[in-house]
C-alpha positions in Angstrom: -64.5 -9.0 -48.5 -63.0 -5.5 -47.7 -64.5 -6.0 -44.5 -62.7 -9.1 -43.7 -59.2 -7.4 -45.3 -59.7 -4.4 -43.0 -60.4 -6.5 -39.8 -57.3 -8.5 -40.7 -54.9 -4.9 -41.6 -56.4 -3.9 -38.0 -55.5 -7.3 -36.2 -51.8 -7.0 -37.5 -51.5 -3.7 -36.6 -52.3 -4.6 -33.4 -49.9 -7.6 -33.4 -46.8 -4.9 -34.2 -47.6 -2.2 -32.2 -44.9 -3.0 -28.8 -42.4 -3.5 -31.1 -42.9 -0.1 -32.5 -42.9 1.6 -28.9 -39.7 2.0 -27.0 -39.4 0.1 -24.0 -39.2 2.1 -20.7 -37.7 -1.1 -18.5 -34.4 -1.1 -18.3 -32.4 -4.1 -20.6 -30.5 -7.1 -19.4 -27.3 -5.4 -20.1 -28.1 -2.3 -18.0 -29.3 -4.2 -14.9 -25.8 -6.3 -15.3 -23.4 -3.6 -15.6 -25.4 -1.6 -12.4 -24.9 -5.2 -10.6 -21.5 -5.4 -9.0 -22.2 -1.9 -7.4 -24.8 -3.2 -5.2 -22.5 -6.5 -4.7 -19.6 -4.6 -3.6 -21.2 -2.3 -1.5 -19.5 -4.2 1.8 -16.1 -3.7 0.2 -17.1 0.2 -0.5 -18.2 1.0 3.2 -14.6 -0.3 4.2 -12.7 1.0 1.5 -14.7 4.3 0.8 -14.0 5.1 -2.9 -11.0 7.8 -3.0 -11.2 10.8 -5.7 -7.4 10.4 -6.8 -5.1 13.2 -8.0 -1.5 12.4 -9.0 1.1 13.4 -6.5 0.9 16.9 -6.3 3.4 19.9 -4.2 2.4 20.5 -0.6 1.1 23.7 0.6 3.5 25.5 1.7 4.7 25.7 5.3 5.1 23.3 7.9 4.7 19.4 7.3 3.0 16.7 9.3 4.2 13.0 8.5 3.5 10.3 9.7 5.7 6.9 9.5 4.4 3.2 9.5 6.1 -0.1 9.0 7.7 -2.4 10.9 11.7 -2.8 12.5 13.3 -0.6 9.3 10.5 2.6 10.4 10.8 1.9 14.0 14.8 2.2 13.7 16.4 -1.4 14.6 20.0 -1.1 14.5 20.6 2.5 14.7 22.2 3.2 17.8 21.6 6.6 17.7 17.7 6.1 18.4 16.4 8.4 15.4 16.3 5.8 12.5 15.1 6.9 9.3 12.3 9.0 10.5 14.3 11.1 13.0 17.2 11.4 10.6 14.2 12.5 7.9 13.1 15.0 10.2 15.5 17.2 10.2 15.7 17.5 6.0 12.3 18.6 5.9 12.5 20.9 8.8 15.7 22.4 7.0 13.2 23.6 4.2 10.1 23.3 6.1 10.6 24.9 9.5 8.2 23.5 12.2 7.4 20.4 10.4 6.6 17.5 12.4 6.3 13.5 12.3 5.2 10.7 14.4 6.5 7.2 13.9 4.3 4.3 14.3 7.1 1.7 13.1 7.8 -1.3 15.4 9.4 -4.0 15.1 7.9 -7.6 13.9 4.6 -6.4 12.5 3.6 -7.5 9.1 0.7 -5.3 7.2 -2.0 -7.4 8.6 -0.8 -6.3 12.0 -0.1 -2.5 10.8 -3.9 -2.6 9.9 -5.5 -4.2 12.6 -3.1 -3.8 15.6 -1.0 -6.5 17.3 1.0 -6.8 20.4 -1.8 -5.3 22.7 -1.6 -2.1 20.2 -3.5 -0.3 18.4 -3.4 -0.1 14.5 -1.0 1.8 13.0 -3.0 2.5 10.3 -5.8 3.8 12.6 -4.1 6.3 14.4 -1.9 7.2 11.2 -5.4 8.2 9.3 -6.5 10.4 13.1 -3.6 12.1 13.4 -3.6 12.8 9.7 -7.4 14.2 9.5 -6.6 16.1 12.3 -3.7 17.7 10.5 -5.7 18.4 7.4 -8.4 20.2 9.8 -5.6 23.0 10.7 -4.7 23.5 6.9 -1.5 21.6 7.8 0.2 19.9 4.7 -0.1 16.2 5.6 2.5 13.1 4.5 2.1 9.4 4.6 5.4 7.6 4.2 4.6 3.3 4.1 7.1 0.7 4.3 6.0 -2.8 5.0 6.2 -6.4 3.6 9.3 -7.8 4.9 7.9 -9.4 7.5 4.6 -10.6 5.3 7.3 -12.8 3.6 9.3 -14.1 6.1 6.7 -15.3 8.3 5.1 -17.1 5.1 8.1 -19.2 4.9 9.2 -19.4 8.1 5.8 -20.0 9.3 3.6 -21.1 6.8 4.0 -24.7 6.0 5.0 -26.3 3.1 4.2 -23.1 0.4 3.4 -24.4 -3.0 2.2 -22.0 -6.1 -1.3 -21.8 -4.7 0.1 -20.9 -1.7 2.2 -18.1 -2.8 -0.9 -16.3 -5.6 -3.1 -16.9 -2.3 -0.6 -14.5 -0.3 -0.1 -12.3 -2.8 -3.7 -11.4 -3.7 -4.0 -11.1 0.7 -0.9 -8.8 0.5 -3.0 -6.7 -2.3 -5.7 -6.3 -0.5 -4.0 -5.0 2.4 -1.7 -2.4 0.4 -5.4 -1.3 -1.2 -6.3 -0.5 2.2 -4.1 1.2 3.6 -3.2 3.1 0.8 -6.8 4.4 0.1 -7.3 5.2 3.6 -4.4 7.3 3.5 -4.9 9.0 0.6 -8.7 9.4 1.7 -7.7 11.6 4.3 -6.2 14.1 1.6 -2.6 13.2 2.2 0.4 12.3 0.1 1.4 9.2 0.4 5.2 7.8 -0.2 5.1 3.5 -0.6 8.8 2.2 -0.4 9.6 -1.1 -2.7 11.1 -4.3 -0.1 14.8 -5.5 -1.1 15.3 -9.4 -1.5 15.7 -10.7 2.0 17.4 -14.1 1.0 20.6 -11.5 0.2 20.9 -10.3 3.9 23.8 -11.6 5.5 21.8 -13.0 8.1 20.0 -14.9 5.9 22.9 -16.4 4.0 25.0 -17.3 7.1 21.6 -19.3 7.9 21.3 -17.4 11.3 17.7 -15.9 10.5 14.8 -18.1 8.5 16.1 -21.2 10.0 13.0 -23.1 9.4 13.1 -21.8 5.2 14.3 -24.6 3.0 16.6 -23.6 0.0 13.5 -24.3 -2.5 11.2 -21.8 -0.5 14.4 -19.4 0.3 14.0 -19.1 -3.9 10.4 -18.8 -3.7 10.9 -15.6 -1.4 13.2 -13.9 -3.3 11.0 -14.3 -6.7 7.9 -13.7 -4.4 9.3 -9.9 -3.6 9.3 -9.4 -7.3 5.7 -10.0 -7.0 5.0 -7.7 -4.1 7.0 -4.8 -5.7 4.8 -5.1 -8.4 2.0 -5.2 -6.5 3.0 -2.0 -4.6 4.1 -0.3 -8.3 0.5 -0.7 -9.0 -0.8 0.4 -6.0 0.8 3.7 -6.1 -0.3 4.3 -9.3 -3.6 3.6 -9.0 -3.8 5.8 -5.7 -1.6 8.4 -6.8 1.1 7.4 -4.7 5.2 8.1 -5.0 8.1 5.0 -4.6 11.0 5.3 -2.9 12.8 2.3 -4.0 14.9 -0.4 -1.6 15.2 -3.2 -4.0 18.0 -2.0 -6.0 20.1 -0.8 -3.8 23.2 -2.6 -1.6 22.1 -1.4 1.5 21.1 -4.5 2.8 24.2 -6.3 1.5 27.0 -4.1 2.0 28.5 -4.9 5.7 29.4 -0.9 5.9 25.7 0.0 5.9 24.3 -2.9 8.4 24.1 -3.4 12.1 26.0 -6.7 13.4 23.3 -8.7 13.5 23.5 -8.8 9.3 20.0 -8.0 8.9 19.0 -4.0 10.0 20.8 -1.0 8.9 23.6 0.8 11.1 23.8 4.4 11.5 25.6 5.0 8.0 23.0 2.7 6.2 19.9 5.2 8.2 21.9 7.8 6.9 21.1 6.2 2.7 17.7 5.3 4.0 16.6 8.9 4.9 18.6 10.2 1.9 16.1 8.3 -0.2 13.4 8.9 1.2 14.1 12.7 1.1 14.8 12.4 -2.4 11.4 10.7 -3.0 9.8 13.5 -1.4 11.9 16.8 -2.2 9.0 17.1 -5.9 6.6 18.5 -3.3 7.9 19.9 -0.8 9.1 22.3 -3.5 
């Protein structure tokens, strides 16, 4: 009988003995939470991950910026040629002799165009992140300053079709994307970056005299001036995320105050260049310090 108990102790010891050794395989959660890495590895080769730092002083001496964005970088409506940029400039240069800039702004691009080139040019965003790498290789202090999305909107109600609420989450999570991207390849390069927040186009004069968006229906003329609220946000959260600053457009009366635009009701004039540049200075004085 003791036999038989013994064969039997023996047999269950046998039956209990994995459970009693840890596993070396890795578990089903492990192998999950490793999974989206090897998914998004696409995404990561064209959006190499950035090591953020908060906005931080430049080294000191002489600055090189670079400008993108559309009509409002290039300078539309300023007679005097210089824009924002120009005007810009000379503020730094007043604290930072030698300091340089190259504007990439022109007029009628949209960020999909600033990212992949239009017009038979090449991408803003492109030779924005050369000259910037270049910079950085001299132990120059480098500057991104970013102001696009006006022409994202208009041209998806002027140009889009009939835009329902699918519509406008669709163009907002393709407007994300793009601010991600340029944003991280900026900051990749080891510069700071300034993002400027869009003011409500449907408030222009141009657009209220019906002279501009001529093919925007009332209903979709209020679906672009809630839908800025959404890309503001989206560009709030992008700088934060990349460790960007705001200069902000929205709440200000430069694009409604006829002392401050061009004629055609829908650029700034001289005096309104003169705000613009003021603001962006502003944004930027923290660290040039």
């Amino acid at each position: 009988m003791k036999k038989y108990i013994l064969l039997f102790a023996l047999f269950l010891s046998a039956c209990n003995l994995p459970g009693s050794t840890p596993s070396t395989e890795p578990s089903n959660e492990e192998t999950i939470s490793k999974a989206p890495q090897t998914e998004d590895a696409s995404q990561a080769d064209s959006n190499p991950p950035v090591n953020i730092q908060p906005a931080a002083p430049l080294p000191a001496g002489p600055v090189h910026m670079v400008a993108l964005g559309d009509s409002l970088t290039q300078g539309d409506g300023d007679d005097s040629g210089r824009g924002y940029p120009g005007r810009l400039l000379e503020m730094v240069n007043a604290i930072r002799p030698d300091s340089t800039l190259s504007n990439f702004g022109q007029s009628g691009w949209n960020s999909d165009a600033l990212i992949n080139g239009d017009q038979g040019l090449e991408s803003q965003l492109t030779r924005a992140v050369g000259e910037l790498q270049d910079a950085t290789s001299q132990g120059k202090a480098v500057l991104a300053l970013v102001w696009i999305g006006s022409n994202d909107l208009w041209y998806l109600y002027e140009y889009g079709g009939d835009i329902d609420d699918a519509g406008d989450a669709a163009d907002a999570q393709h407007f994300e994307a793009n601010i991600d991207a340029i944003l991280s390849q900026l900051r990749g390069t080891g510069a700071q970056v300034v993002i400027a927040l869009l003011d409500d186009q449907s408030k222009r004069p141009v657009a209220l005299k019906g002279e501009a968006f001529t093919a925007i229906t009332s209903d979709e003329m209020n679906r672009m001036s809630a839908h800025v609220d959404v890309y503001n946000q989206i560009i709030r959260d992008k700088a934060v995320q990349y460790g960007a600053l705001i200069v902000d457009f929205y709440s200000t009366d430069i694009f409604t105050n006829p002392a401050t635009l061009y004629d055609d009701g829908n650029h700034p004039n001289q005096a309104g260049y003169d705000i613009i540049a003021q603001k962006w200075f502003d944004a930027i004085s923290p660290i040039l310090q």
